[in-house]
C-alpha positions as CSV (number, residue, x, y, z in Angstrom):
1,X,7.6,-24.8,-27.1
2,X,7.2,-20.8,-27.7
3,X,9.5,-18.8,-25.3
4,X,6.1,-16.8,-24.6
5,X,4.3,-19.2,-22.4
6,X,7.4,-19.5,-20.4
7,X,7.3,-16.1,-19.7
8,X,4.0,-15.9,-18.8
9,X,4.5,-18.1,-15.5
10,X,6.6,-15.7,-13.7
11,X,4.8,-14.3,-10.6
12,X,7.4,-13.3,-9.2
13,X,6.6,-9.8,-8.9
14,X,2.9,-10.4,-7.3
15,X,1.5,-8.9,-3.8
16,X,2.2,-10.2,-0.3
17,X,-0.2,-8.1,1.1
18,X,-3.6,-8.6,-0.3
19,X,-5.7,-8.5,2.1
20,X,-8.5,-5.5,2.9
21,X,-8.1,-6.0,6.9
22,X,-5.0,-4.4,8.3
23,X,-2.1,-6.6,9.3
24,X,-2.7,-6.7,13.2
25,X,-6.5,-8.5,12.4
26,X,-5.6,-11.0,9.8
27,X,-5.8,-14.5,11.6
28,X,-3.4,-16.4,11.9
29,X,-3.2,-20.3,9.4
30,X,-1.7,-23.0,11.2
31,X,-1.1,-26.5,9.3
32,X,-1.4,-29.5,12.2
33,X,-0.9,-32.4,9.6
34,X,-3.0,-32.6,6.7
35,X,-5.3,-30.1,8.7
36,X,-5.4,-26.2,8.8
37,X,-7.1,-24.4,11.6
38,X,-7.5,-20.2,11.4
39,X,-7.2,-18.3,14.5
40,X,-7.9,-14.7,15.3
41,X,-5.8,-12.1,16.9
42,X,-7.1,-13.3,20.4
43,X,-6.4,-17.1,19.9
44,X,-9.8,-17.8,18.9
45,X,-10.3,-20.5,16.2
46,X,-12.1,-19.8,13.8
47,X,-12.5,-22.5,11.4
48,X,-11.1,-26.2,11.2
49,X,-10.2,-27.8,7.8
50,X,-8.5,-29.8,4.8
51,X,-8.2,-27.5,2.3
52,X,-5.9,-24.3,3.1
53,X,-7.4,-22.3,0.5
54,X,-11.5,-22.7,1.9
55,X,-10.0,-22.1,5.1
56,X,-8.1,-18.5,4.3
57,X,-10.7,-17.4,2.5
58,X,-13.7,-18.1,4.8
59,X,-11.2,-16.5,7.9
60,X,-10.7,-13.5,5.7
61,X,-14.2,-13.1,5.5
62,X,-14.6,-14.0,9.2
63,X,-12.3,-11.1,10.2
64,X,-13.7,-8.5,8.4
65,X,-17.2,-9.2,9.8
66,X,-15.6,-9.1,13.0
67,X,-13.4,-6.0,12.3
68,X,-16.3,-3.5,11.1
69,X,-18.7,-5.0,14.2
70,X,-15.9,-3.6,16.3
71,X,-16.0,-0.3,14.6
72,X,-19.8,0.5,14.5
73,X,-19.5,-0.4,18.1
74,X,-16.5,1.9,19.1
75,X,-18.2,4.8,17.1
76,X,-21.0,4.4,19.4
């Protein structure tokens, strides 16, 4: 096996922090058994599901609807 594609799989070096929202309005994942539930900064759910990945994404998406609906309305 080439040494190259050995190298290649090293992500060690790769973001934490890769999110658009700012850290206090990311929710929160929480694994109960083979389920994952997302919660905003309030406690909120705000989705229910198997697969973690469906569930951060959708949550991320969630939260920053959420997050500029809050800022048109304080601007008002």
């Amino acid at each position: 096996m080439p040494r190259a594609s050995r190298e290649g799989k090293n992500n060690g070096d790769t973001q934490q922090h890769e999110s658009d929202l700012p850290r206090g309005e990311q929710p929160t994942i929480v694994e109960r058994g083979k389920k994952f539930a997302a919660y905003d900064k309030r406690g909120k759910l705000i989705i229910l599901g198997y697969n973690r990945k469906i569930v951060q994404e959708y949550s991320d998406a969630q939260s920053k609807v959420r997050f500029e609906r809050q800022r048109k309305n304080r601007s008002r």
